[in-house]
PAKOLLUM-671328 format. One record per residue (C-alpha): residue number from 1; x, y, z. Coordinates in pm, whole numbers, m for minus. Layout:
N
<r resi="NUM" east="X" north="Y" up="Z"/>
...
***
This chain:
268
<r resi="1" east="m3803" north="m14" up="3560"/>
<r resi="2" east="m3921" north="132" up="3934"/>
<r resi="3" east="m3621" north="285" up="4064"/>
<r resi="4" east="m3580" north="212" up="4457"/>
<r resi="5" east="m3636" north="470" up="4747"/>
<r resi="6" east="m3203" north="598" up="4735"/>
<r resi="7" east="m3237" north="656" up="4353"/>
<r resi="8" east="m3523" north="795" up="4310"/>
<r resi="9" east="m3454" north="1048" up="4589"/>
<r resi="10" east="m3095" north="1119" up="4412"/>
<r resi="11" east="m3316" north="1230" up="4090"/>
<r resi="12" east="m3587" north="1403" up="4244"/>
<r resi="13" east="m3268" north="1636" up="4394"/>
<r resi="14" east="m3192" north="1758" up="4064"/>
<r resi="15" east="m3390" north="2082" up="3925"/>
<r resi="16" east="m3594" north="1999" up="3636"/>
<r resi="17" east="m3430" north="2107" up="3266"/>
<r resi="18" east="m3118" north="2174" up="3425"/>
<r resi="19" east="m2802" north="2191" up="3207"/>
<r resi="20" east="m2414" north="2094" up="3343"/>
<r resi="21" east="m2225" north="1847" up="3496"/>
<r resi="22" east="m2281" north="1609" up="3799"/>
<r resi="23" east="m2106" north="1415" up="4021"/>
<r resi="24" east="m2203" north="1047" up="4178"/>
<r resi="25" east="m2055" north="986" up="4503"/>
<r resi="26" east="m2058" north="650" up="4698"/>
<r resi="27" east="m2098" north="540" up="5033"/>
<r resi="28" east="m1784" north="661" up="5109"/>
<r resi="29" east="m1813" north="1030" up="4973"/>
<r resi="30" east="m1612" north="911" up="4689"/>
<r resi="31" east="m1638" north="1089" up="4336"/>
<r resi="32" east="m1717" north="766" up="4167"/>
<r resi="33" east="m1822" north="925" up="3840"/>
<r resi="34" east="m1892" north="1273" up="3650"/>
<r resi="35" east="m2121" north="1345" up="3392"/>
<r resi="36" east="m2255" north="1630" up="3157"/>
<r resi="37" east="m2610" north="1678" up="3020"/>
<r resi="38" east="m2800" north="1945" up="2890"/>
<r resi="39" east="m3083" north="1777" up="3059"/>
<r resi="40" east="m2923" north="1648" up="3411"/>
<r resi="41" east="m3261" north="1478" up="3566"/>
<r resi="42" east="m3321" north="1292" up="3266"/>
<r resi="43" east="m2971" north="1171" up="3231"/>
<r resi="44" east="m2963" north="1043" up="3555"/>
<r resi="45" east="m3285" north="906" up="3531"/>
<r resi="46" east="m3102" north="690" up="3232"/>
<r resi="47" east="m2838" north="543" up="3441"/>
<r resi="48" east="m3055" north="460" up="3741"/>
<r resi="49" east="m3330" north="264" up="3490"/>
<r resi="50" east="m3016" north="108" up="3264"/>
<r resi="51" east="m2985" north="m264" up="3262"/>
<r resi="52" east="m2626" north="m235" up="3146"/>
<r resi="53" east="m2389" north="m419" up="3335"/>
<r resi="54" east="m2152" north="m116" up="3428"/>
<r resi="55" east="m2502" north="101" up="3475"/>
<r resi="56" east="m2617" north="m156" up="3714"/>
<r resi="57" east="m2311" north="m120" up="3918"/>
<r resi="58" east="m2333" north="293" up="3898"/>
<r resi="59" east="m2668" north="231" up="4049"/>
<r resi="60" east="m2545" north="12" up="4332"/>
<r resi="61" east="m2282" north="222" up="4442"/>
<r resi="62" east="m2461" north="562" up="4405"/>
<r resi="63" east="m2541" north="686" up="4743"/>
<r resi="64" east="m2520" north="1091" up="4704"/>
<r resi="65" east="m2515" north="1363" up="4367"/>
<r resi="66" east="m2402" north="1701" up="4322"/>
<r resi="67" east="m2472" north="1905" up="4018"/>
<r resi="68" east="m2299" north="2224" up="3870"/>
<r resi="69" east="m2546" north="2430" up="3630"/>
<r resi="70" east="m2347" north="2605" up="3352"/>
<r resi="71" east="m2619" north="2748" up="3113"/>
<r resi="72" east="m2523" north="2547" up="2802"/>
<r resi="73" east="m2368" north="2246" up="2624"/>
<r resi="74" east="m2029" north="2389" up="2530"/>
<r resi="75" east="m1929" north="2523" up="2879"/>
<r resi="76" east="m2057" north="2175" up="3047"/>
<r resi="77" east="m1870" north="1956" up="2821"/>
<r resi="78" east="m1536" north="2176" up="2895"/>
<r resi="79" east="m1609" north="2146" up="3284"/>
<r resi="80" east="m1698" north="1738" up="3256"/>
<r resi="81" east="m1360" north="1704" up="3078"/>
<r resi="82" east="m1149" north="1937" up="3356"/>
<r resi="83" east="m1337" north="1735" up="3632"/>
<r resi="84" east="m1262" north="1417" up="3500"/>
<r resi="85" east="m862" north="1447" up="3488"/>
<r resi="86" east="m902" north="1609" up="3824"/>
<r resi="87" east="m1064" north="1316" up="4016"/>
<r resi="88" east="m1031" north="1026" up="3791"/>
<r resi="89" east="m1342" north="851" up="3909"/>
<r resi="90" east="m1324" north="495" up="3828"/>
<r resi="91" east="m1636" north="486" up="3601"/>
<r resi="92" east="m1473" north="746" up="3338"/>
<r resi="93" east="m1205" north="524" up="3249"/>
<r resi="94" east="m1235" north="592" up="2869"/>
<r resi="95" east="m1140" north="987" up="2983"/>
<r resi="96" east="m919" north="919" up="3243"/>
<r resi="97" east="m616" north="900" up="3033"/>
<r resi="98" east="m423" north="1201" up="3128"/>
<r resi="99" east="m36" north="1137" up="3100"/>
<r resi="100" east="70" north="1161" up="2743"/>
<r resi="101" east="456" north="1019" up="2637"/>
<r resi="102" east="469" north="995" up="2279"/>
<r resi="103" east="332" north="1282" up="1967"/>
<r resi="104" east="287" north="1326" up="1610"/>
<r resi="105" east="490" north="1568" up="1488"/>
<r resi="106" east="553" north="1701" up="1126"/>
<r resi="107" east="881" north="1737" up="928"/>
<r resi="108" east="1033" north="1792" up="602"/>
<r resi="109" east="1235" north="1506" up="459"/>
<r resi="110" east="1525" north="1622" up="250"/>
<r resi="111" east="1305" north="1547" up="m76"/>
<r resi="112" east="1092" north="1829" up="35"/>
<r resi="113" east="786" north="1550" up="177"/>
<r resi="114" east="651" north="1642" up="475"/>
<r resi="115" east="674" north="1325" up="714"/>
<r resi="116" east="433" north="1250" up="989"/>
<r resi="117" east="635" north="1115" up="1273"/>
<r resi="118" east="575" north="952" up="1623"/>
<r resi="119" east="814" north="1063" up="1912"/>
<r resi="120" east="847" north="1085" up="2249"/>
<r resi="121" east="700" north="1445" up="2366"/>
<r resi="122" east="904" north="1717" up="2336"/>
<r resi="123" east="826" north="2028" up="2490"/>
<r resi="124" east="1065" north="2246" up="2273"/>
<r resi="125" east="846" north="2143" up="1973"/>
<r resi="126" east="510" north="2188" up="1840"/>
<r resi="127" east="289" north="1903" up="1803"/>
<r resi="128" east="7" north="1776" up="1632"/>
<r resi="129" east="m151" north="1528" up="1892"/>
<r resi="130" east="m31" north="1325" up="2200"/>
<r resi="131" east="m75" north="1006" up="2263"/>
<r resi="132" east="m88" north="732" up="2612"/>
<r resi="133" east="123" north="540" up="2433"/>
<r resi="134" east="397" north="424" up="2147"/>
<r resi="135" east="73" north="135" up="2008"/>
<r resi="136" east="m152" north="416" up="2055"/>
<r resi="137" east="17" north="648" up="1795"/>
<r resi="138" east="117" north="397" up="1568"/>
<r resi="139" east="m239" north="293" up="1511"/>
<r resi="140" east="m386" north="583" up="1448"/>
<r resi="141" east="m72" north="683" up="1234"/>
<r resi="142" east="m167" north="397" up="1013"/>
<r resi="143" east="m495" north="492" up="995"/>
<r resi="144" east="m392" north="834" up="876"/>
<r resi="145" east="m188" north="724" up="643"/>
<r resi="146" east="m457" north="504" up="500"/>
<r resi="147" east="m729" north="763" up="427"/>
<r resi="148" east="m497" north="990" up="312"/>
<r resi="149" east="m325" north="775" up="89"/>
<r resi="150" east="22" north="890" up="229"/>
<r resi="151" east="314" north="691" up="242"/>
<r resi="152" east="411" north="500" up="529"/>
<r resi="153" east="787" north="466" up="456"/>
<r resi="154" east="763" north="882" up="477"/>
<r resi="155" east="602" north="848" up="756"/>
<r resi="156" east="805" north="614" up="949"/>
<r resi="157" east="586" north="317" up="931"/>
<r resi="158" east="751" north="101" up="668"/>
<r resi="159" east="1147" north="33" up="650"/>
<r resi="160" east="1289" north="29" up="324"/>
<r resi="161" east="1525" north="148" up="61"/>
<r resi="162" east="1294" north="149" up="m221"/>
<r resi="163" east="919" north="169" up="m275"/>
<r resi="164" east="706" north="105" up="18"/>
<r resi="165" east="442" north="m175" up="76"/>
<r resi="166" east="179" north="41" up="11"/>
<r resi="167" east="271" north="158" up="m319"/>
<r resi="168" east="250" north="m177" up="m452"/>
<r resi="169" east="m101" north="m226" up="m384"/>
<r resi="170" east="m199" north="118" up="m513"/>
<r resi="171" east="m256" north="305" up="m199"/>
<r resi="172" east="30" north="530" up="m211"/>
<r resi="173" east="63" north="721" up="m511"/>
<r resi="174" east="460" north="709" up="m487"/>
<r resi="175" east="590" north="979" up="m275"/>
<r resi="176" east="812" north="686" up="m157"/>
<r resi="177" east="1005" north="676" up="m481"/>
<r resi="178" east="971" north="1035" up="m558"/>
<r resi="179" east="707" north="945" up="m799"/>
<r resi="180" east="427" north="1188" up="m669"/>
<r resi="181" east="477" north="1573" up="m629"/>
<r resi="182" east="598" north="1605" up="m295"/>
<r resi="183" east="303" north="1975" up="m375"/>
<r resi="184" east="44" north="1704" up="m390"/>
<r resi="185" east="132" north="1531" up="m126"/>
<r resi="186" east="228" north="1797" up="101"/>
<r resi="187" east="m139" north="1918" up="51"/>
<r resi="188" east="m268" north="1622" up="198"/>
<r resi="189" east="m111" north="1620" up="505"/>
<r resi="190" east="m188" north="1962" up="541"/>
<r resi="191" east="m521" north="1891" up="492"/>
<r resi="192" east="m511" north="1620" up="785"/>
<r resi="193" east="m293" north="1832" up="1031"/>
<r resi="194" east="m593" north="2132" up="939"/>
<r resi="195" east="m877" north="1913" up="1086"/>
<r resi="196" east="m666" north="1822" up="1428"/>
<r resi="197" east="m653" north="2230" up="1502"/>
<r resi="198" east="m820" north="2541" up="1579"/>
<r resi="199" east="m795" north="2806" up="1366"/>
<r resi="200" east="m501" north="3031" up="1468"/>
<r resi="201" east="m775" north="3297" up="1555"/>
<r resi="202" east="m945" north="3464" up="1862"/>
<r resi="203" east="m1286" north="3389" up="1922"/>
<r resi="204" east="m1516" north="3514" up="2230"/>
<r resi="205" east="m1811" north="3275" up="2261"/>
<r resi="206" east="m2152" north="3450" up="2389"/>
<r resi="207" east="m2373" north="3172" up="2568"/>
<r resi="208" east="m2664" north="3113" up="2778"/>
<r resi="209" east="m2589" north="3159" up="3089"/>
<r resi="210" east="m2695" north="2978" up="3464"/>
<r resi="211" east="m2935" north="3260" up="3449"/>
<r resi="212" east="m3182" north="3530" up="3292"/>
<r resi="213" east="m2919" north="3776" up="3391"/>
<r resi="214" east="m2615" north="3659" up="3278"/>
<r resi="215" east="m2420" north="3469" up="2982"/>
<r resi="216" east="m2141" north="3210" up="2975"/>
<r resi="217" east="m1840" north="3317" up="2771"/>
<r resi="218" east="m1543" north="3076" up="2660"/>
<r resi="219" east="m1234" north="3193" up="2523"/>
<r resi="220" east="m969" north="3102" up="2269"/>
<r resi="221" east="m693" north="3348" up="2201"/>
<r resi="222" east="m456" north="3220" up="1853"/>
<r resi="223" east="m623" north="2892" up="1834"/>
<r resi="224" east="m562" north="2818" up="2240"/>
<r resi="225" east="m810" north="2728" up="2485"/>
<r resi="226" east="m774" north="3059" up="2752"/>
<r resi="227" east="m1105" north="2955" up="2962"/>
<r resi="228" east="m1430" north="2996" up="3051"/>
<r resi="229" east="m1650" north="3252" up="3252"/>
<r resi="230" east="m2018" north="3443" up="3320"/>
<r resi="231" east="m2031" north="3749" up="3321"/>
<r resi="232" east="m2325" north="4006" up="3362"/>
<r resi="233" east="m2551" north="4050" up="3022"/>
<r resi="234" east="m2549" north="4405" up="2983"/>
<r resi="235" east="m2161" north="4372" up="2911"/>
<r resi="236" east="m2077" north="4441" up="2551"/>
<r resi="237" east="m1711" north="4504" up="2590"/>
<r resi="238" east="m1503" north="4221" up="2458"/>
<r resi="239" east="m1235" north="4336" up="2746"/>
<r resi="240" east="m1458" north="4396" up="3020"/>
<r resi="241" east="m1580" north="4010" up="2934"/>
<r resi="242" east="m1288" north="3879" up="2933"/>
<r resi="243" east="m1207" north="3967" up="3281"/>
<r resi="244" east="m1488" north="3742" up="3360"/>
<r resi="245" east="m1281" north="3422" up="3218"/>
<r resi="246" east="m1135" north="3184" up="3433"/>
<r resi="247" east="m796" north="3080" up="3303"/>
<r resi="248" east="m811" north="2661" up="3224"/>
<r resi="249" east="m555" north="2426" up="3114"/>
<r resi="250" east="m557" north="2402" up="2746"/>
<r resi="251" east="m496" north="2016" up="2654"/>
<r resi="252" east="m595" north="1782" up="2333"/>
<r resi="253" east="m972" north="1672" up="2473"/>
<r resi="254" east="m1081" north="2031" up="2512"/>
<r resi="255" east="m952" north="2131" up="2154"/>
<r resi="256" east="m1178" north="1856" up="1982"/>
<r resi="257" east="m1437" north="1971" up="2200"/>
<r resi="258" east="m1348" north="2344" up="2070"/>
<r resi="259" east="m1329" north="2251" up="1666"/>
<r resi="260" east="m1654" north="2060" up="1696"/>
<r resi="261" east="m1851" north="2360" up="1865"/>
<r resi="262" east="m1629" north="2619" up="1608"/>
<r resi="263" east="m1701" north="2346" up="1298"/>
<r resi="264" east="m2095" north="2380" up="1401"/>
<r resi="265" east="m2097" north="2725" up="1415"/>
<r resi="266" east="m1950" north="2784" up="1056"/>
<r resi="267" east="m2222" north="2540" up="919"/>
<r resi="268" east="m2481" north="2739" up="1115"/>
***
């Protein structure tokens, strides 16, 4: 596909192997849509030549780009996510969801289970994920409780005064009717709440930087999202660099984004 005179100038704008995020703006100087890409000429080049309905429409309303460079993958996916609850362009719908209402949250039941239960968000308490809404939760509650083989009636999921539904078709192992080892069972919600969390640890990130001369540096203090920064490469000081971080909102997007980068580094 030839792309016309307005796209292909918007592409031939763009610096070639450049890494970050971009914006698409319309005729109207609207933010109509934000990306990330570790190659940002070549992404664009993929929406402009897409014949995907949406992509099609991208390319009609496109009119004018801007483009952040921030060195590497992890600090441009952190940025794309910030920028997209800020504007809320209307072709990131699927990340535009930004008010949460309801959360998973973890108890102990008075048989010593630990139950994994939807609420509406409370501040005062710690938990596990948020959710847009009450289907939301429930569905991916279910889920959990699924591949986990937990038990729904524990979980809030299944009303009943004995056994729950799952038990009789074998995929609860009877936590319901105090059958299982609430030891055993605790361990496998633990194991679920583990993967939804960073480590309660500090960890500096060293990056590439937007230049020869510096690195980017992200920052989690006790398993929360602090920021992100560049500071000068002949730092070594782990307090000098972390004067260079800019202080951003922790939230549940940037934390997967965080345990993916921190799962890939412990495989590395």
């Amino acid at each position: 596909m030839t792309l016309n005179d307005r796209l292909k100038n918007l592409v031939d704008s763009i610096p070639k192997n450049l890494c970050g995020v971009y914006y698409l703006f319309n005729d109207k100087n609207e933010i109509i849509y934000i990306g990330k890409s570790i190659n940002i000429k070549k992404r664009l080049n993929q929406h402009f030549k897409s014949t995907d309905k949406k992509e099609i429409k991208l390319q009609n309303l496109s009119h004018f780009v801007q483009y952040e460079n921030t060195g590497n993958e992890l600090i441009a996916l952190l940025r794309e996510s910030e920028l997209i609850k800020k504007h809320l362009p209307i072709f990131n719908r699927a990340q535009r969801k930004i008010n949460f209402y309801y959360a998973l949250y973890k108890e102990t039941n008075e048989q010593g289970y630990h139950s994994l239960l939807i609420k509406k968000i409370d501040p005062a308490l710690p938990e596990i994920l948020t959710f847009t809404s009450l289907r939301e939760a429930k569905n991916y509650l279910f889920k959990i409780t699924e591949f986990y083989q937990l038990c729904q009636k524990i979980n809030g999921l299944y009303k009943t005064q004995s056994s729950c539904f799952q038990y009789s078709i074998k995929e609860c192992q009877g936590a319901c009717i105090q059958k299982e080892d609430p030891k055993s069972y605790n361990a496998r919600v633990n194991k679920f709440v583990g993967t939804t969390r960073l480590p309660k640890k500090d960890f500096l990130f060293e990056l590439q930087g937007r230049t020869e001369s510096e690195k980017g540096i992200v920052l989690i203090e006790k398993g929360a999202y602090k920021g992100f920064g560049f500071c000068p490469i002949p730092i070594t000081s782990k307090e000098e660099m972390i004067s260079y971080i800019e202080t951003k909102q922790d939230n549940k997007d940037v934390r997967k984004i965080l345990f993916r980068h921190i799962k890939k580094e412990w495989l590395n």
